[in-house]
LUMLUM-291464 format. One record per atom (N, C-alpha, C, O, CB): residue in one letter; x, y, z. Coordinates in steps of 0.1 Angstrom, whole numbers, plus 5000, padded with zeros to 4 digits. Glycine has a CB too. Example, Ala and Ser with C-alpha at 12.3 -4.5 7.8 and 13.67 -1.06 7.14 Angstrom:
REM residues 2
a513249435078
a512349555078
a513249675078
a514249675085
a511349555090
s512849785071
s513749895071
s512950005079
s513450115080
s514149945057
END
This chain:
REM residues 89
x500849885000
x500050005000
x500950125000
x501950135007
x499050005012
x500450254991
x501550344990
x501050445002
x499950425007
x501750404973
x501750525004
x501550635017
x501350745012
x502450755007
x502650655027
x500650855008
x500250935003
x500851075019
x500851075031
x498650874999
x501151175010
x501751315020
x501151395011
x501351364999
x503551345024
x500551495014
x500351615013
x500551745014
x500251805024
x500051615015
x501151815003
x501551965002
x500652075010
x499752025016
x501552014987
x500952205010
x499952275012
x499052295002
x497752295001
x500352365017
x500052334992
x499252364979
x498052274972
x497252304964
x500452384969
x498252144976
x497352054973
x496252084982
x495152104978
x497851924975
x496552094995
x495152065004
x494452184999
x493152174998
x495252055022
x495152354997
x494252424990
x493752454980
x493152564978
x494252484992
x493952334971
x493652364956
x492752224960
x491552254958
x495052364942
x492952114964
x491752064967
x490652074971
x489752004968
x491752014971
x490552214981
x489752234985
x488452284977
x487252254978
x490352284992
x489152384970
x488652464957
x488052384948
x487052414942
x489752544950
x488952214944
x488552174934
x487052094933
x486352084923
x489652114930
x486952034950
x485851974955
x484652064958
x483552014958
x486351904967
x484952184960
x483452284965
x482352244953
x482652244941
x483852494964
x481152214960
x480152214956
x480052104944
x479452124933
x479852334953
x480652004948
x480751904936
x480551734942
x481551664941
x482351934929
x479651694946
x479951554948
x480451484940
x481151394944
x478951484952
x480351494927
x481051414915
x482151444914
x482751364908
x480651434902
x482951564918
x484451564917
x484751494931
x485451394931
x485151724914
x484251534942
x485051474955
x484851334955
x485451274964
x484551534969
x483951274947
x483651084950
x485051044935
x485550934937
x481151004943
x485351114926
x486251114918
x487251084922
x487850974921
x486351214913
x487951234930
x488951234939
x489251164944
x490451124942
x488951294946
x488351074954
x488950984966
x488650884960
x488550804969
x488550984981
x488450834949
x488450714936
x489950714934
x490750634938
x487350754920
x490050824925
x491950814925
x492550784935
x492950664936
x492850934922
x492750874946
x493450854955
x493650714962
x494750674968
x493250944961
x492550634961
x492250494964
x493550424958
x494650384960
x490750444958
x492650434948
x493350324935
x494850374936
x495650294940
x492550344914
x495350494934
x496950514935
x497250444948
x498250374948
x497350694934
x496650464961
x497150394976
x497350214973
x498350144976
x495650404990
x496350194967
x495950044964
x496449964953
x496649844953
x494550034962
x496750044944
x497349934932
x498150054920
x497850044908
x495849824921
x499150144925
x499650274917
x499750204900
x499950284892
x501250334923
x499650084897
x499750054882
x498550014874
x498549934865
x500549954880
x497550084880
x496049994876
x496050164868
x496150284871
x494449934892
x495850084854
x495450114843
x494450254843
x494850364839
x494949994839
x493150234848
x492650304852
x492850444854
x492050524851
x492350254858
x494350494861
x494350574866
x495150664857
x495050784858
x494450544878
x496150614848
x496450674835
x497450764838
x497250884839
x495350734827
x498750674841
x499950704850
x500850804839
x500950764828
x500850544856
x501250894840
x501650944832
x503051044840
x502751104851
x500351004825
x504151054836
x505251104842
x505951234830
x506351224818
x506250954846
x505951314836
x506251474827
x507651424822
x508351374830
x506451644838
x508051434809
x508951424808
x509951504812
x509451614815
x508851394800
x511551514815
x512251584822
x512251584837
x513351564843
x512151684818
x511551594844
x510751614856
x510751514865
x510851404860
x509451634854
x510451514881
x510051394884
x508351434890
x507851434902
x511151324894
x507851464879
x506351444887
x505751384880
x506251344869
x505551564890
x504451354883
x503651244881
x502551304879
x502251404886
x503651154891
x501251244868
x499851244874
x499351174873
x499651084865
x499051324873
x498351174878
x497151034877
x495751134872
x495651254873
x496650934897
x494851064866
x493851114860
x492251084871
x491650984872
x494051034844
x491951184875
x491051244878
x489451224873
x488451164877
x491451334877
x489951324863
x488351274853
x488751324841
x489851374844
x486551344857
x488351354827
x489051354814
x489251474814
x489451504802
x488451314803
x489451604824
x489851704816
x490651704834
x490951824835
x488551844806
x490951654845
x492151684855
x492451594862
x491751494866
x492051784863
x493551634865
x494751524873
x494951594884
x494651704887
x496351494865
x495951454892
x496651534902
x497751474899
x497851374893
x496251544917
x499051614906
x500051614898
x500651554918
x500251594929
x500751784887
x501551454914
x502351394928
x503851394923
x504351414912
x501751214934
x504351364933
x506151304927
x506451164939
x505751174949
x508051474930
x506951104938
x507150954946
x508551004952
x509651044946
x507250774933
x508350984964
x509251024979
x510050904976
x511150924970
x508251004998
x509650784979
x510250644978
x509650524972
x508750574965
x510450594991
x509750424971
x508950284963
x507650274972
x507050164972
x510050104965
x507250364980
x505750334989
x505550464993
x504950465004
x505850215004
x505750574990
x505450714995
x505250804981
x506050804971
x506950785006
x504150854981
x504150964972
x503951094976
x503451084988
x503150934963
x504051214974
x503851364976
x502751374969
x502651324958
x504951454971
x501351464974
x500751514964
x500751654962
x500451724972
x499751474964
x501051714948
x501651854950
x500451924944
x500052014951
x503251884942
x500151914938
x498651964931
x497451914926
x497451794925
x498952014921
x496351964922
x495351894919
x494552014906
x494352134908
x494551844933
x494151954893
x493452064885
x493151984872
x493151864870
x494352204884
x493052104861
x493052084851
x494252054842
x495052154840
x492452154849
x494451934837
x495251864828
x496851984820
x498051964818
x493951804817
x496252064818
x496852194810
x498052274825
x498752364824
x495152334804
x497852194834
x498452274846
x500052214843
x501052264848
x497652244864
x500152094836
x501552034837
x502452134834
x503552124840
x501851924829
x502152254825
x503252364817
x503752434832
x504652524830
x502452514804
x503552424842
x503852504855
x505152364862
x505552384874
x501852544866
x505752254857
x506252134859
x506952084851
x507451974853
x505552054861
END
C-alpha cells in the first residue's frame, strides 16, 4: 500500500477543486484509492512529465493530480486541477 503526503498547495487547491461538487469529490477519493491500492491499475492513466519527476494520475477527462514518489511506497501530492496545469512542471 503506497502512503500518500500532502503539500499545502494541494490541500488548498483541493479544497477549491471539491466545492460544491459530489462528482468531483467521489472522483477524487476514487483516485486517490486506486493510486494507495494498486499505483499500476490502468485505470488511473499513470503518466510521468517528461524531464521532471512528477507524476499524474487522471481524475476525470479534463484533470489530474500532479504527485512525485518520495520512495517505492510514499508519494507527495503537489497539486490537483486541470490537465493543462503540467506547463507550470
Amino acid at each position: 500500500m503506497i502512503n500518500l503526503d500532502v503539500t499545502e498547495k494541494f490541500r488548498r487547491e483541493h479544497r477549491k477543486f471539491i466545492s460544491n461538487s459530489a462528482d468531483r469529490k467521489h472522483a477524487v477519493a476514487l483516485a486517490l484509492r486506486t493510486l494507495r491500492e494498486n499505483p499500476r491499475n490502468p485505470g488511473l492513466h499513470l503518466e510521468k512529465f517528461q524531464g521532471s519527476k512528477t507524476w499524474t494520475i487522471r481524475v476525470d477527462r479534463g484533470n489530474r493530480i500532479f504527485f512525485s514518489w518520495t520512495s517505492e511506497t510514499s508519494a507527495l501530492l503537489i497539486d490537483i486541477g486541470p490537465h493543462d496545469k503540467y506547463r507550470r512542471y
